[in-house]
C-alpha positions in Angstrom: -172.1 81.0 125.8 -173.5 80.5 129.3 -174.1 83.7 131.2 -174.6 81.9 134.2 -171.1 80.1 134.2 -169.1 83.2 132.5 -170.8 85.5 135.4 -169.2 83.7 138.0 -165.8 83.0 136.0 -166.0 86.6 135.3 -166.6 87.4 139.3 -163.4 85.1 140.1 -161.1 86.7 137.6 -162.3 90.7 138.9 -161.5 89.7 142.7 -158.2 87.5 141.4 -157.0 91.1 139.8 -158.7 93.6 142.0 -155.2 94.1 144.5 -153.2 97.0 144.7 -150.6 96.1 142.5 -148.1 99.6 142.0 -146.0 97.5 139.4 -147.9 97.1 136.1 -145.3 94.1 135.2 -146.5 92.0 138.5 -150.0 93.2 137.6 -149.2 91.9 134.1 -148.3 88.7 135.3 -151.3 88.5 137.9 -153.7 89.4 135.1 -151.8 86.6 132.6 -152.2 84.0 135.4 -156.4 84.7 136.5 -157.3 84.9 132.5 -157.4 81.8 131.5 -160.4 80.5 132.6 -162.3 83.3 131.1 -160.6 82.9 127.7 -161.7 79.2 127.9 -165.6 80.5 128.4 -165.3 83.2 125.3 -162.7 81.0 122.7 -160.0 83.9 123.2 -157.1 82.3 121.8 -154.8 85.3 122.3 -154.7 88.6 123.9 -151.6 91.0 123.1 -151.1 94.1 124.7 -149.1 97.4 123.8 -148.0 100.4 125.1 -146.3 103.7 123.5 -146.2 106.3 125.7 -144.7 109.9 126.4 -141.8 110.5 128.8 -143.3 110.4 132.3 -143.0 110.9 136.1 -142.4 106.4 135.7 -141.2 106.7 132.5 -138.3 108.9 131.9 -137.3 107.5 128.3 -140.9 106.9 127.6 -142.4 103.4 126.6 -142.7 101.1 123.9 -143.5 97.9 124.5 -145.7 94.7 124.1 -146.4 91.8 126.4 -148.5 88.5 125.2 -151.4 88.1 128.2 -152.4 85.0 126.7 -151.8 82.5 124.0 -153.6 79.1 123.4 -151.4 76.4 122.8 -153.8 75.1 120.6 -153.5 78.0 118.4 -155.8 81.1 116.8 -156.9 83.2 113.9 -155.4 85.7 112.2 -158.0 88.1 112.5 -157.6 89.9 115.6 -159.7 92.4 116.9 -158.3 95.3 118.0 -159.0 97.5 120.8 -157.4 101.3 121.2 -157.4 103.6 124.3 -155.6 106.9 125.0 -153.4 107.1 128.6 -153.3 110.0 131.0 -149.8 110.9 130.0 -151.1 111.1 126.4 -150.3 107.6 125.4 -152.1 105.1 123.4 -152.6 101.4 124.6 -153.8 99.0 121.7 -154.9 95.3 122.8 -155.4 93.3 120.3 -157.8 89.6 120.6 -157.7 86.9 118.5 -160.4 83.8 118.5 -159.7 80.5 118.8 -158.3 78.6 116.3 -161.2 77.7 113.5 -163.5 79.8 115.9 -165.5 83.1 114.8 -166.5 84.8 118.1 -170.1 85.0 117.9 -171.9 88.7 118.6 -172.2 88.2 122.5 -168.8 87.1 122.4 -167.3 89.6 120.9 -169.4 91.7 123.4 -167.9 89.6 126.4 -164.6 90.3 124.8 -164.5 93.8 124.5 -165.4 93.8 128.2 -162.8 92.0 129.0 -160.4 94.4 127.1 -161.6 97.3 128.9 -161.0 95.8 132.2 -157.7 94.9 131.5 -156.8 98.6 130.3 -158.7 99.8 133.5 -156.6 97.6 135.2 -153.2 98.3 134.3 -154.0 101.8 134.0 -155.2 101.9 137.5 -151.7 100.0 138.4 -149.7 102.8 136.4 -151.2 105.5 138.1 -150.8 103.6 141.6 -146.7 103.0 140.4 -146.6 106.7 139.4 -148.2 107.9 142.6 -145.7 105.6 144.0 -142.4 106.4 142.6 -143.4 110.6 143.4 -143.4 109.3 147.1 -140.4 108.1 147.0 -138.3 109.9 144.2 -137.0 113.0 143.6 -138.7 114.0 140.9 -135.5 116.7 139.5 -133.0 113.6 139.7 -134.1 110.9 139.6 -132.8 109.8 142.9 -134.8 108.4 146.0 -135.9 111.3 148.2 -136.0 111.1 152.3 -139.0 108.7 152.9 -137.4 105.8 150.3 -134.3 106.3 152.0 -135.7 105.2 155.8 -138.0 102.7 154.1 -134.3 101.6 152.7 -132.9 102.0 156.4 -135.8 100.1 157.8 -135.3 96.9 155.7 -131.3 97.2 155.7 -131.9 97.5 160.4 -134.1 94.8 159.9 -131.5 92.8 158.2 -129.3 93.7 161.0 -126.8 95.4 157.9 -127.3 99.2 158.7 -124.5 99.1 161.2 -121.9 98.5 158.4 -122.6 102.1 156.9 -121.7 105.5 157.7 -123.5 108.6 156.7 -122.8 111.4 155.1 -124.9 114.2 155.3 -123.9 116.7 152.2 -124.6 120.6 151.5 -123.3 121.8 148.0 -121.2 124.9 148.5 -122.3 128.5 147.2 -124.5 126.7 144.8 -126.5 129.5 144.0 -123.4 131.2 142.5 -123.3 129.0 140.0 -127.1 129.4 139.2 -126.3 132.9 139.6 -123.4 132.8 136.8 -124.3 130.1 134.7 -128.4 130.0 135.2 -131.1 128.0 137.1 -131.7 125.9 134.3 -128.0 124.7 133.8 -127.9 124.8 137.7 -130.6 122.1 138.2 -129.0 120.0 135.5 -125.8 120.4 137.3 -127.3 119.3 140.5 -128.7 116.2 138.2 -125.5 115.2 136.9 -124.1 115.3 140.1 -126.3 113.0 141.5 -126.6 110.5 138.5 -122.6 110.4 138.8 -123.5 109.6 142.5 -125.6 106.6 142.1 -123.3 105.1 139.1 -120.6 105.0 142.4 -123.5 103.4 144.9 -123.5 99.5 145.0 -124.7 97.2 147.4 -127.6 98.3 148.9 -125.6 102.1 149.3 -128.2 104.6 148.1 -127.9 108.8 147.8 -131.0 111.1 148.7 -131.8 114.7 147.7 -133.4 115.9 150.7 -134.6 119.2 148.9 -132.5 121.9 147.2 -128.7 122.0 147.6 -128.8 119.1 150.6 -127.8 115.7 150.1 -127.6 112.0 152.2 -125.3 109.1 151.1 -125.5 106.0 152.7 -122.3 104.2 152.0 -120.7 100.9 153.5 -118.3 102.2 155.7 -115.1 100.3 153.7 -116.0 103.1 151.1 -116.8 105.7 153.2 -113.3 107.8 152.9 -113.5 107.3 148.8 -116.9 108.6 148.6 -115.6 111.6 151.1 -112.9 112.4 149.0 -115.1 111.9 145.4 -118.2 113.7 147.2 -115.4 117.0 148.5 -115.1 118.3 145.0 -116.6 116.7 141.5 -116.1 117.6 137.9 -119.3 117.0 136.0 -119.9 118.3 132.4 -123.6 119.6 131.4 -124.6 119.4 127.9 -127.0 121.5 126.9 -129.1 121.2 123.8 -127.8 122.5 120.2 -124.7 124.6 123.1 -121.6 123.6 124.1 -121.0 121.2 127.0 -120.5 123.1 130.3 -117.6 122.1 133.1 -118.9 122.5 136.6 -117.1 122.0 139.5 -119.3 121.0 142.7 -117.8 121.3 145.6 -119.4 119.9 149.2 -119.8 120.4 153.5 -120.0 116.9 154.2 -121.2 115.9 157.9 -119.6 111.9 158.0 -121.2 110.1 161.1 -120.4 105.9 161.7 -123.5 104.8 162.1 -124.1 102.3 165.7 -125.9 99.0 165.9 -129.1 101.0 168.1 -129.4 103.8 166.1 -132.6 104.8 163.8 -132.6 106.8 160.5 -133.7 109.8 162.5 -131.2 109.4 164.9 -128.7 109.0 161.8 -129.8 112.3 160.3 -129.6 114.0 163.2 -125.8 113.1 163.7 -124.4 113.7 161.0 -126.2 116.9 160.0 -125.0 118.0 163.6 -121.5 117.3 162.3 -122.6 119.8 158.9 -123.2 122.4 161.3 -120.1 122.2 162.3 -118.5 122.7 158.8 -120.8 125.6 158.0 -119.4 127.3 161.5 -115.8 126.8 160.8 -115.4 127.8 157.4 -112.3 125.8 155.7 -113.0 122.9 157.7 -116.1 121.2 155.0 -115.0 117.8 156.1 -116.4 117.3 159.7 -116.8 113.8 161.7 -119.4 113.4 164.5 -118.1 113.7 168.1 -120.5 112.9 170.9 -119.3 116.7 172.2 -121.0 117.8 169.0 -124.5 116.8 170.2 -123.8 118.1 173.7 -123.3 121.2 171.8 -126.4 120.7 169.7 -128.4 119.7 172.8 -127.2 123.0 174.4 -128.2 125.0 171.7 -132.0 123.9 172.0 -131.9 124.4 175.7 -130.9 128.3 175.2 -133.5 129.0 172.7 -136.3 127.1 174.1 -135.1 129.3 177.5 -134.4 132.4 175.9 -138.3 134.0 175.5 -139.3 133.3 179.4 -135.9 134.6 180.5 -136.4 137.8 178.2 -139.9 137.7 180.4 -138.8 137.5 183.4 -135.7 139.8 182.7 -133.1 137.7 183.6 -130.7 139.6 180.9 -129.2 142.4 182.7 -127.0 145.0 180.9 -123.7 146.0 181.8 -121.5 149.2 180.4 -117.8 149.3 179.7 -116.2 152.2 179.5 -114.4 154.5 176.8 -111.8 156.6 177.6 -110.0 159.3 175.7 -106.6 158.4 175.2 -106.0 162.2 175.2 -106.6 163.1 178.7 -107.8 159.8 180.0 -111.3 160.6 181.2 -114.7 158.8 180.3 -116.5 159.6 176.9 -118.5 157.2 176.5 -118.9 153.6 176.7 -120.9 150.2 175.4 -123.7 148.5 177.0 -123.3 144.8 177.0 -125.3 142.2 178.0 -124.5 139.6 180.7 -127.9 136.8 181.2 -128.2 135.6 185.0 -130.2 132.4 185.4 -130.9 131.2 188.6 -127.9 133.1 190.1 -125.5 132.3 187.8 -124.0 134.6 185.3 -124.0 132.8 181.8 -121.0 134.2 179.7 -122.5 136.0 176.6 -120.0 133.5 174.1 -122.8 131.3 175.3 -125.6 132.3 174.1 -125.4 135.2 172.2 -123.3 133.0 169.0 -127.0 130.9 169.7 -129.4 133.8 169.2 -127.5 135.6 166.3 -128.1 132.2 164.4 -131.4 132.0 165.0 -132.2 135.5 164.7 -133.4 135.7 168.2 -130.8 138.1 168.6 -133.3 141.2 167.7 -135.5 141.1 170.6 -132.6 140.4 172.6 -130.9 143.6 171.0 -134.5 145.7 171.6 -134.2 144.9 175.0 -130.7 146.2 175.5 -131.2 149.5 174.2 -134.6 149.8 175.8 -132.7 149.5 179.1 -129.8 152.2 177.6 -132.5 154.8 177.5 -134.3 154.0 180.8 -130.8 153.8 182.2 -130.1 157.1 180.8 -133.0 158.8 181.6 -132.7 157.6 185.1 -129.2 159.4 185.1 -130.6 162.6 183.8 -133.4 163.0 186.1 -130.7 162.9 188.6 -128.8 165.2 187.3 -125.9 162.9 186.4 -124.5 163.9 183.2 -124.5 160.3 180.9 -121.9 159.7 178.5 -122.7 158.6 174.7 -123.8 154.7 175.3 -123.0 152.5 171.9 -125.9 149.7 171.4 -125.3 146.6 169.5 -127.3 145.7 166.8 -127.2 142.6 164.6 -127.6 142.5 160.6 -130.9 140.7 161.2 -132.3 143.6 161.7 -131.9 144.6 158.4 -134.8 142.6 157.3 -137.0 145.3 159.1 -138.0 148.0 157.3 -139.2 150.1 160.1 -135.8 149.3 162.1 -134.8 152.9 162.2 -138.3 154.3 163.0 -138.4 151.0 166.3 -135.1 152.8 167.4 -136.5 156.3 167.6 -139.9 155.5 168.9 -138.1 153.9 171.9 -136.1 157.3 172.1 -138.9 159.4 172.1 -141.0 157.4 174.5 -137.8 158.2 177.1 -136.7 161.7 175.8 -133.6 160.7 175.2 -131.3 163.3 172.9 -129.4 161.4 170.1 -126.0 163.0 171.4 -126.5 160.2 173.9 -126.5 156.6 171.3 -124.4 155.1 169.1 -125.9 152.4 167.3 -122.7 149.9 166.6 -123.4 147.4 163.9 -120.9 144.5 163.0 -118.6 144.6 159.7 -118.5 141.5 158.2 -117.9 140.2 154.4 -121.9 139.0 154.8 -123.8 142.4 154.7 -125.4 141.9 151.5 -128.4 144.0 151.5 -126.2 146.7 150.8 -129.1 148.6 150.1 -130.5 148.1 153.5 -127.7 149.1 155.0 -127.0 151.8 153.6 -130.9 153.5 154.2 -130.7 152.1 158.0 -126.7 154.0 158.4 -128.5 157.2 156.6 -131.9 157.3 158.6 -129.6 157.1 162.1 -127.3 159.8 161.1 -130.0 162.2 159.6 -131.1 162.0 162.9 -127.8 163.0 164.5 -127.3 159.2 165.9 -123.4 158.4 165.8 -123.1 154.6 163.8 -120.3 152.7 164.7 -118.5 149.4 162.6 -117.4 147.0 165.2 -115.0 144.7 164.7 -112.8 146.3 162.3 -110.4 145.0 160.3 -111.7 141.2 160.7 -114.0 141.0 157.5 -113.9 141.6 153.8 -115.3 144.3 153.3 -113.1 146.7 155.7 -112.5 149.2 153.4 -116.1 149.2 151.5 -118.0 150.1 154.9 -115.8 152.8 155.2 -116.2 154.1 152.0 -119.9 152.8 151.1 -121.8 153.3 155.0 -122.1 157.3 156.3 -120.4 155.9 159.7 -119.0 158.2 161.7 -116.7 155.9 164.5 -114.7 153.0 163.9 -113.8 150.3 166.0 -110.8 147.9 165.8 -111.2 144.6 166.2 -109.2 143.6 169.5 -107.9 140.6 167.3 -105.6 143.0 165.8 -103.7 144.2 169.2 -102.8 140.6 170.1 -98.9 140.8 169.0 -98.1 144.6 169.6 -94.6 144.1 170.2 -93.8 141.6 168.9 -91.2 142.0 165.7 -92.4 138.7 164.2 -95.8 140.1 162.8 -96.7 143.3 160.4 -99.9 144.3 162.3 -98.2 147.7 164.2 -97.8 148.8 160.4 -101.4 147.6 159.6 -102.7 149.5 162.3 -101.0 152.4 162.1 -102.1 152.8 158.6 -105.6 152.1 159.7 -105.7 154.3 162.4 -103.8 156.8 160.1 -106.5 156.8 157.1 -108.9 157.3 159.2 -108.3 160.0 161.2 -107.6 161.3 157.6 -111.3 160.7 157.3 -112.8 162.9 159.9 -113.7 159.7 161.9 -113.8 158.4 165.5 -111.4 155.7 165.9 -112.1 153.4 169.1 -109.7 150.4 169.8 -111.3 147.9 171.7 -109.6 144.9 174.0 -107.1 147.0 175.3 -105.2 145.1 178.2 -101.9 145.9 178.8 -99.9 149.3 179.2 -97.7 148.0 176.1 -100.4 148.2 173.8 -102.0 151.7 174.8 -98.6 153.3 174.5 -98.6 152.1 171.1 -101.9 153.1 170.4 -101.2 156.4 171.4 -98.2 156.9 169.3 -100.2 156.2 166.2 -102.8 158.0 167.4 -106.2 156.3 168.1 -108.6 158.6 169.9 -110.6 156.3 172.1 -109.7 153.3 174.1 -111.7 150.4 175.8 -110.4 147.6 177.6 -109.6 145.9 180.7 -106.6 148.2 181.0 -109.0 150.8 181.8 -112.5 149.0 182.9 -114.3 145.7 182.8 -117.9 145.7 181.9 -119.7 147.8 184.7 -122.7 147.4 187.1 -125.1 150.1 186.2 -124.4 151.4 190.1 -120.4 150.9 189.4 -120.7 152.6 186.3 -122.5 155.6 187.3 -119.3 156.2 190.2 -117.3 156.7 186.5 -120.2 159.5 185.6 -119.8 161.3 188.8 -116.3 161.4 188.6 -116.0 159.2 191.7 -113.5 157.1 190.1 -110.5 158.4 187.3 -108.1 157.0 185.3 -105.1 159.1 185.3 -102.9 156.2 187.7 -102.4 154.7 184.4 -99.7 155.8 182.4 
């Protein structure tokens, strides 16, 4: 052999494979085509290689397989010699070399050759590894499906083609998911979600693609032709989950789907954006899981931002200024109390709190907007006393993020003790709603308050699914009806007089305050009177006051008995 010519073969063939290949078949095929010359040099007649390996990140079903490199067309021996290495997944490669035909390699040949095998092995290895590293970019590794940076490398080439415009998409959220890991189990819950998607792909064709964006969350690119048919198959699907030596589980995965048409300028981001702007929507209208982008939708969205990136500075500067309504006894018809409510000036214009207070509360923001209110309560209260101005008992809202505060109770009486203020003066009023799940929590926060002889109040009444477990599960001591329920006193077509009656009814049976809130018209106090509700608030009465205006109601500058 001449080392001189084979070292410079040798040199061509290493720079001829030396690319970063991530697919072992093209590397197969580069490796196959730069051989040659070296096989001439060493009489290699043939060169097989095989690979049985484990399932894998690249190889879900595993591998067994075998691909000729090279193969004289003059023929070769019999005799091969056979090389064997172990793979990082725990496989075994064997490649197998074969002289000439009526050649016997000679001892620096066989040396030469064995070289030669361990390159290619390196080789393809190095390839493997590069596909595998590869393939976890780009895949979800649960699913099998292509995860979010394969799918705008997908909308990249397809906007490139100028195609993407023909597709809409749909931006999915698997509903209550978690109760079925919750029911069934997290293992039979992932393979759930895996079925679900595999069932997915099978519909996909023609460059249409779904992506698991992490957990629950979804994105289907579909031509827009198919766009209602995937809608209505993605809304609610049957898969079946078959679990090993068990029966085979029916699940029923139902979907929010945000459905945006995607336009000829627009980029995968902006694509995402749209459409999960439009899943918003769905999760804020319960009912509605279907939603299709409007262009109102992003003003919406755009608004949103604007308030919370505002919100901080203008709790700074104190641009939120509180206001009190009153309560008045239905009994005599004098003040006894009343609830501070927040109103946020900016720039000299009053910014309705349906406007940004929705914004906070689903963001949690709402706490240090809520900290602030009742900090002013009890400066505004103090400021009364040291006048001598007799204050009524103020109610302070608080949201259920609080809950995830374990010192929320001790926060609340710090901030009373640094103004002196006696708890006969607060009401803490907390929401009722079917989504108070730290029951727990709750119920340690309600107990804390009242051991400290703080009233606790459950607003909005009679709106949520859980009416009658606050009552029976949270040591409350008032109870406020939601105003929703007054809207048709009077009118014969609707049952809620007999509803509220029996509300009010049970509990005043209860030993409880009863306060019915959004009272607007003489017609519905005279009804509340005759069944019986202690307390009213209302624009009947009072709109939410100045704290000057209000403190005219405390000195008894202003009454309430011209109302009948």
């Amino acid at each position: 052999m001449d080392y001189v010519i084979f070292s410079s073969v040798y040199k061509d063939f290493r720079d001829a494979i030396l690319d970063n290949i991530p697919d072992m078949t093209a590397m197969s095929k580069r490796v196959s085509a730069a051989i040659p010359p070296i096989c001439n040099i060493l009489n290699i007649g043939f060169i097989k290689i095989k690979l049985i390996a484990p399932s894998s990140i690249i190889a879900r079903n595993g591998l067994n397989q075998e691909q000729v490199m090279y193969e004289d067309p003059n023929g070769f021996e019999s005799m091969p010699i056979i090389q064997t290495y172990r793979t990082g997944e725990n496989g075994m490669a064997t490649i197998e070399i074969r002289a000439k035909k009526s050649h016997k390699f000679t001892p620096p040949e066989l040396q030469a050759a064995k070289l030669i095998s361990d390159d290619i092995f390196i080789i393809l290895g190095r390839s493997r590894l590069m596909s595998a590293i590869h393939y976890a970019s780009q895949t979800d590794t649960m699913t099998g499906a292509p995860n979010t940076a394969q799918l705008v490398h997908h909308s990249i080439e397809l906007k490139a083609k100028n195609k993407l415009q023909n597709f809409s998409g749909l931006f999915l959220n698997l509903k209550n998911y978690k109760y079925i890991n919750q029911s069934k189990s997290p293992a039979i819950g992932d393979m759930g979600i895996t079925c679900f998607t595999r069932s997915v792909m099978a519909m996909c064709h023609d460059d249409e693609m779904i992506a698991r964006l992490g957990g629950d969350n979804f994105f289907v690119l579909v031509k827009k032709e198919n766009r209602d048919i995937f809608v209505k198959a993605l809304s609610s699907m049957n898969v079946s989950v078959t679990v090993p030596h068990g029966p085979t589980i029916p699940l029923t995965i139902q979907s929010r789907i945000g459905v945006y048409d995607i336009q000829p300028q627009d980029s995968m981001n902006e694509i995402m954006h749209c459409s999960s702007v439009a899943l918003n929507e769905s999760r804020l209208h319960p009912g509605n899981d279907i939603v299709y982008f409007t262009k109102k939708m992003l003003e919406d969205a755009y608004h949103e931002k604007e308030i919370s990136s505002l919100f901080r500075e203008a709790l700074r500067r104190k641009e939120f200024i509180v206001y009190y309504q009153p309560k008045v006894s239905v009994k005599d018809q004098k003040l006894c109390g009343c609830e501070a409510l927040v109103r946020w000036n900016r720039n000299g214009q009053v910014i309705p709190p349906s406007e940004f207070l929705p914004i906070l509360e689903k963001e949690a923001s709402i706490c240090l907007l809520d900290f602030y209110v009742f900090r002013k309560v009890c400066e505004d209260i103090r400021y009364w006393l040291d006048a001598g101005i007799e204050p009524v008992r103020v109610s302070s809202n608080f949201s259920r993020h609080h809950l995830g505060n374990p010192h929320l109770t001790e926060d609340i009486l710090a901030i009373m003790k640094e103004y002196n203020i006696d708890s006969k003066f607060i009401e803490i009023e907390l929401t009722e709603s079917s989504n108070f799940e730290d029951k727990i929590a709750m119920q340690k926060f309600v107990n804390g308050l009242r051991q400290h002889g703080i009233s606790v109040s459950i607003d909005d009444f009679g709106t949520g699914y859980s009416t009658f477990a606050a009552i029976k599960d949270l040591n409350v001591n008032v109870i406020k009806l939601d105003k929703s329920l007054l809207d048709h006193i009077g009118d014969e077509k609707y049952h809620d007089e007999v509803v509220i009656k029996n509300m009010v009814n049970m509990i005043n049976e209860l030993h409880l305050e009863v306060v019915a809130e959004g009272v607007e018209n003489s017609k519905q106090l005279d009804f509340l009177q005759n069944a019986k509700c202690s307390i009213i608030q209302g624009f009947l009465f009072d709109k939410p006051l100045t704290k000057e205006d209000f403190e005219k109601r405390l000195s008894n500058e202003v009454t309430y008995t011209h109302i009948s």
